[in-house]
C-alpha positions as CSV (number, residue, x, y, z in Angstrom):
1,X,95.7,84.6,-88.9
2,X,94.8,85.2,-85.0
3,X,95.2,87.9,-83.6
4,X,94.4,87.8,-79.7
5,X,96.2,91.0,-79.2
6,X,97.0,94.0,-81.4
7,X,99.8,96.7,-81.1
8,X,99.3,100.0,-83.0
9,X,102.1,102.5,-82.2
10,X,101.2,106.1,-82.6
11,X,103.7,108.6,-83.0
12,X,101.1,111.9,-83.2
13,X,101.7,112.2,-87.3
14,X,99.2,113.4,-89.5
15,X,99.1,109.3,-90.2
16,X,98.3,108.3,-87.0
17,X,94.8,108.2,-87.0
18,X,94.8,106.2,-89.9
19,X,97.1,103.3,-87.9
20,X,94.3,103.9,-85.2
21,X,91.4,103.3,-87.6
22,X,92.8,100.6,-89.0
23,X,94.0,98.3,-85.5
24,X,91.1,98.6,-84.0
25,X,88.7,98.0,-87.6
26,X,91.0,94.6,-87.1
27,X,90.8,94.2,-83.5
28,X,86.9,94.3,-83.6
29,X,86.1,92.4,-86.7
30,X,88.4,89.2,-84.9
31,X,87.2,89.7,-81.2
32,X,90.9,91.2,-80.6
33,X,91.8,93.6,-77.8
34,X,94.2,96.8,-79.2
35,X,96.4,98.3,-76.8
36,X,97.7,102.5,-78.5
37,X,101.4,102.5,-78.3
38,X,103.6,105.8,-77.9
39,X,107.3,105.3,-77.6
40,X,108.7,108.9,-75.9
41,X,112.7,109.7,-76.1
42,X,114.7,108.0,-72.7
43,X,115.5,110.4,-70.0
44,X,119.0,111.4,-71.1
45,X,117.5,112.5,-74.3
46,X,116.0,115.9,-72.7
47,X,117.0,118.9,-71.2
48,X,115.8,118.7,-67.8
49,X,113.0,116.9,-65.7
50,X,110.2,119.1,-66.8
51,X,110.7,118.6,-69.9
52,X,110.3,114.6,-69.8
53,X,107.8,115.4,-67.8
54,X,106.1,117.1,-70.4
55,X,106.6,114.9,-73.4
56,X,105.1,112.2,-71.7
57,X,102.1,114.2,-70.6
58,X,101.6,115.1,-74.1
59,X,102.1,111.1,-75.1
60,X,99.4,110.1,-72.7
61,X,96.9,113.1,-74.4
62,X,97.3,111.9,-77.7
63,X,96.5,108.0,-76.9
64,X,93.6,109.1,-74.6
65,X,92.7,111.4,-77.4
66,X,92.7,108.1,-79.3
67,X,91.2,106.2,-77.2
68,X,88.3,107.9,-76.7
69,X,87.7,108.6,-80.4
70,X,88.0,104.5,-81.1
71,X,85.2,103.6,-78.4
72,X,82.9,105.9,-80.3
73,X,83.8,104.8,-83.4
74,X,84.2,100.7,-82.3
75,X,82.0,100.4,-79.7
76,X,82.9,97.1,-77.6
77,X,86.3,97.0,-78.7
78,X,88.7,96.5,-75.7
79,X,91.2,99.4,-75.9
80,X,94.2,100.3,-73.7
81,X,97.0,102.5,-74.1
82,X,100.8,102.5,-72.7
83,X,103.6,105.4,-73.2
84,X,107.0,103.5,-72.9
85,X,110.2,105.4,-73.0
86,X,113.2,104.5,-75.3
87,X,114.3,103.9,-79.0
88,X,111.3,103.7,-81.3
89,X,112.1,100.4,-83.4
90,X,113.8,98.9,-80.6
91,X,111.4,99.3,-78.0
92,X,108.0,98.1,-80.4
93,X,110.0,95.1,-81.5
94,X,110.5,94.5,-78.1
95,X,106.6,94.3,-77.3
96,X,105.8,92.3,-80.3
97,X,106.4,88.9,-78.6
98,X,103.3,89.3,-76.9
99,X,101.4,90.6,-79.8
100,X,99.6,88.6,-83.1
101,X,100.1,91.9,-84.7
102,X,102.3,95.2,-84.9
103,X,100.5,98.1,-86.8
104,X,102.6,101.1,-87.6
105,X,102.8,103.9,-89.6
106,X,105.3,104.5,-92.3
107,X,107.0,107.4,-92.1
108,X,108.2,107.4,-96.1
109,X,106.2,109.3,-98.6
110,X,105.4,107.3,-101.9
111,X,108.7,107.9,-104.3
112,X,110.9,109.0,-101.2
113,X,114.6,107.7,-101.9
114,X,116.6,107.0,-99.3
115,X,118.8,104.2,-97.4
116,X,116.1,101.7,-95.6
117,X,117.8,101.7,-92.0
118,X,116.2,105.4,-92.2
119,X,112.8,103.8,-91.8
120,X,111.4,103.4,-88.2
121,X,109.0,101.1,-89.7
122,X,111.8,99.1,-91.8
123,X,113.5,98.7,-88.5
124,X,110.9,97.3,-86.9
125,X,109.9,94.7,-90.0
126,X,113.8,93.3,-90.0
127,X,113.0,92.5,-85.5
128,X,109.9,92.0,-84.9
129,X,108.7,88.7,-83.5
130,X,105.3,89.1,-84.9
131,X,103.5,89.9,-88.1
132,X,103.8,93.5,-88.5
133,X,101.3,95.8,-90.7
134,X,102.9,98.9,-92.1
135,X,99.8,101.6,-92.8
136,X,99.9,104.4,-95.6
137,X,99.4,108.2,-94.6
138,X,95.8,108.0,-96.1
139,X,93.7,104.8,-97.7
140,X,92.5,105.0,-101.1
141,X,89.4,104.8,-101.7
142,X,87.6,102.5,-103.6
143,X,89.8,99.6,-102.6
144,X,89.9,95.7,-103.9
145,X,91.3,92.9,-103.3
146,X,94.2,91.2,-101.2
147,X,97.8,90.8,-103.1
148,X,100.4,88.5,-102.5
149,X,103.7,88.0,-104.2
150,X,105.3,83.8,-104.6
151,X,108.5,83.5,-105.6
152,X,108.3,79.6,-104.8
153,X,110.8,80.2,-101.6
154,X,109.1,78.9,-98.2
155,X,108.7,82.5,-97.1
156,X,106.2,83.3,-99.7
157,X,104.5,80.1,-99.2
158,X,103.8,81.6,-95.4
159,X,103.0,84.8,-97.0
160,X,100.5,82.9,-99.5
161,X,98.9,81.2,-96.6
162,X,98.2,84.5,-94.2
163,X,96.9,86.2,-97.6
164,X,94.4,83.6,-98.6
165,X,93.2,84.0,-95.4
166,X,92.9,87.2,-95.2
167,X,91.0,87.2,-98.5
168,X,88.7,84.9,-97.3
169,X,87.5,86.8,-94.1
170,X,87.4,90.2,-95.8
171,X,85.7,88.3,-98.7
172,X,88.1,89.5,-101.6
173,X,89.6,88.8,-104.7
174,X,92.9,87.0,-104.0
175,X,95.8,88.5,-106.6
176,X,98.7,85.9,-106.8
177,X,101.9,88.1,-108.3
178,X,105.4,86.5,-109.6
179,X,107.3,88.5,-112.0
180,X,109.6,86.4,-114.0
181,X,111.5,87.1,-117.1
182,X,109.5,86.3,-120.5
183,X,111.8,83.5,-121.5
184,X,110.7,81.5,-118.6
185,X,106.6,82.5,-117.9
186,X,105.1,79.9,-119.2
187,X,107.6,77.3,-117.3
188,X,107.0,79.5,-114.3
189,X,102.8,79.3,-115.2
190,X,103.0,75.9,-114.6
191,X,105.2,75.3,-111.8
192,X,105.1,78.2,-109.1
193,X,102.0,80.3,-109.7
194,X,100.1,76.8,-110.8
195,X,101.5,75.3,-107.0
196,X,100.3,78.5,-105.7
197,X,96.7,78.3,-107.2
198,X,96.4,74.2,-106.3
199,X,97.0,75.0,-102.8
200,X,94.7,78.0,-102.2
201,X,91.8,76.3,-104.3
202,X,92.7,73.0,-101.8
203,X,92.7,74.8,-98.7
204,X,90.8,78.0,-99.2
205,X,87.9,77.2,-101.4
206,X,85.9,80.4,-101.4
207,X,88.6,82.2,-102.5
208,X,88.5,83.7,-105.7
209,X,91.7,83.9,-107.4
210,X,93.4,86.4,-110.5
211,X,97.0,85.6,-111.3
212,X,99.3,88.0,-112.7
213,X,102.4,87.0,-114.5
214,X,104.8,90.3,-115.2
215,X,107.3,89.4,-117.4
216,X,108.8,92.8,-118.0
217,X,109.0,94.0,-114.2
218,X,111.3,93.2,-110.9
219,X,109.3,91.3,-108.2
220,X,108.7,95.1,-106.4
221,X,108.0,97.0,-109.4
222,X,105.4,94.2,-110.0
223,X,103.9,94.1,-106.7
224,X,103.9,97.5,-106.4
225,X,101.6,98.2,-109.5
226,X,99.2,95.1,-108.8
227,X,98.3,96.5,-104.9
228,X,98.0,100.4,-105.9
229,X,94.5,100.5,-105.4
230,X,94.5,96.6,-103.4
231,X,92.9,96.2,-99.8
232,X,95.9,94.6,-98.2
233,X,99.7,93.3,-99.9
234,X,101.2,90.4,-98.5
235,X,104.7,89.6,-98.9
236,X,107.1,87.4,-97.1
237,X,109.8,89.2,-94.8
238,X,112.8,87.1,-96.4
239,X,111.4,85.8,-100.0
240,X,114.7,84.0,-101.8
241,X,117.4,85.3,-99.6
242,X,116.6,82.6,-96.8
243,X,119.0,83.4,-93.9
244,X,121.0,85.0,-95.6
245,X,119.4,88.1,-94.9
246,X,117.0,89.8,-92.4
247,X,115.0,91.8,-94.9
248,X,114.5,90.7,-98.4
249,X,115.0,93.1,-101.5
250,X,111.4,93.0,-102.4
251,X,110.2,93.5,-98.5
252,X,112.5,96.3,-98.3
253,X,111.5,98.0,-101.6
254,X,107.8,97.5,-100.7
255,X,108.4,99.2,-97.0
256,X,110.0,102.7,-98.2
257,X,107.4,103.1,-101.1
258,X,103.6,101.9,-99.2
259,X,101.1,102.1,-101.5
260,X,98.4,100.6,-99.4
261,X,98.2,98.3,-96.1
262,X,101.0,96.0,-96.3
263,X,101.5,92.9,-93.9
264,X,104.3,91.0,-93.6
265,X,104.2,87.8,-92.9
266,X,106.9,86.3,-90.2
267,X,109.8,84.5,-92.0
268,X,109.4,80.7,-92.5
């Protein structure tokens, strides 16, 4: 995956340095610059002058707070920061034309219910124009391996691809999941997760590979309990539904329930 250019949007939650840490851990390890991101209410929203004033004073504190705690921790890493007024998902999917990569926070807890449109970082998967990265409140530690879902649709081919990369610069274990019902695993062994396997080996080499076959759970119930303690989990934006839809089941279930950095890759 290139990323020339990395957004992380900051929002001044308790999960916000962790969005930091993470962007610009990426940004330096590929040569990438990372601009800090804080999207502040429009105008209308407030009260009076002052008071716009005054948020985006304290926008511009907490990147430069940021900022300055990144360069100590990433020295060389090329760092900017921009406060940008309008509606949070709107406004970030926006900017990520220009981007390789959106980072954001999630603001859903583990085993919050709730309708997805809720979720500023749901909104944003369903626009953006780039691969976005949706960060947990805090990274477990230890951590292993990279985990991607196939479900033999072209989506999670893509997804395949950007995770067997990913693997192979961050020099981990690469977990293919596809949950399938136990009547058909072994005709699934050798057609989808055996295509899946053939192609990483051909193009990826390096790679070291685990499959996991779940024949007793849904594709997000499956994916869900194979990246618990994982690195990264991959999985594409649309999966089966094609055009159908703008955000697939197991996407959407995966982005109100993070368990650990989550990247989803742009729709076929």
């Amino acid at each position: 995956m290139s990323n020339m250019h990395i957004l992380a949007a900051l929002n001044g939650s308790d999960g916000s340095d962790t969005v930091a840490d993470w962007a610009a851990d990426r940004g330096q390890a590929l040569g990438a610059d990372v601009t800090l991101v804080h999207v502040t209410p429009p105008g209308w929203a407030f009260r009076s002058p002052e008071e716009n004033a005054l948020a985006n004073k304290g926008a511009e504190d907490l990147l430069n707070s940021a900022a300055d705690r990144l360069a100590v921790s990433f020295p060389g890493l090329e760092i900017s920061s921009k406060v940008i007024s309008g509606e949070p998902g709107q406004t970030l999917a926006g900017l990520s034309g220009s981007a390789g990569l959106l980072v954001v926070g999630t603001d859903r807890r583990p085993g919050a219910e709730g309708q997805g449109y809720g979720s500023v970082s749901f909104q944003i998967a369903v626009t953006s124009r780039c691969p976005v990265a949706v960060i947990p409140h805090h990274l477990r530690r230890p951590s292993f391996g990279v985990v991607v879902g196939v479900d033999g649709s072209r989506d999670s081919v893509s997804a395949l691809e950007l995770a067997a990369g990913e693997a192979q610069r961050i020099r981990e274990e690469l977990v293919i999941v596809h949950a399938v019902p136990a009547a058909e695993a072994e005709r699934i062994r050798n057609d989808v997760v055996a295509d899946s396997v053939e192609w990483v080996r051909a193009h990826f080499p390096e790679v070291n590979i685990r499959v996991r076959v779940d024949p007793n759970h849904s594709a997000a119930d499956a994916l869900a309990a194979a990246s618990s303690d994982a690195k990264l989990l991959v999985i594409g934006r649309k999966g089966r539904g094609g055009l159908r839809v703008l955000l697939g089941s197991v996407a959407e279930r995966a982005l109100l329930n993070v368990r650990c950095p989550t990247l989803l890759a742009l729709p076929a």
